[in-house]
N, C-alpha and C positions, 0 to 999 in steps of 0.2 A: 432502468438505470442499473447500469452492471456493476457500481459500488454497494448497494444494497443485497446484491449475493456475496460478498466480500466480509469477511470477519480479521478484527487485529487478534493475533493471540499472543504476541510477546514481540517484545523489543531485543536487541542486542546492542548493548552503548556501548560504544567504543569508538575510537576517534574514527571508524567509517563507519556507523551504525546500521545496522540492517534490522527489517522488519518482516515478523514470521506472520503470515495474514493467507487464510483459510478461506478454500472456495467449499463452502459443507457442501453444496448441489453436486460437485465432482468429487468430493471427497481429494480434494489435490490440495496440500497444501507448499506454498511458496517462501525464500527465500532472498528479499529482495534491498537492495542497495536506492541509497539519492538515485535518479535519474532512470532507473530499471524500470520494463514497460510490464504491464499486466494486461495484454488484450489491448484495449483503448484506451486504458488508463496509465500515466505514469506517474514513477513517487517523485512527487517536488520538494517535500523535505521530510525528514524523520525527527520528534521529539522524541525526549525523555516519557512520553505517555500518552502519545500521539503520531499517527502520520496524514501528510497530505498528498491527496490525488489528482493529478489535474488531469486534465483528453487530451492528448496527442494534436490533436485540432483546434484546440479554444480552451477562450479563459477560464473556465469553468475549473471550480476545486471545491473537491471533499474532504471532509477531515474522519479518519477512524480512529475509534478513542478504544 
């Protein structure tokens, strides 16, 4: 499950919010907007203290808190 290599480490709220979320195995951290792909995952929505990941391919969504 390539969400479980995935860490949130901050938000940025703002009327396009973006989410700063850490791959520690690569030591890479990312940058990422609604709709931006990470691999096979993309973000389908950003809260206040959360975001959701869905697959490219299917329904399937995670949430990183």
């Amino acid at each position: 499950n390539a969400v479980k290599e995935l860490k949130l480490v901050g938000i940025i709220w703002s009327s396009a919010p973006q989410a700063i979320i850490e791959q520690p195995k690569d030591a890479r951290t990312h940058l990422l907007g609604t709709g931006d792909t990470l691999g096979p995952l993309r973000v389908k929505k950003i809260f206040q203290d959360r975001v959701i990941l869905g697959r490219n391919d299917g329904p399937q969504e995670w949430e990183l808190r």
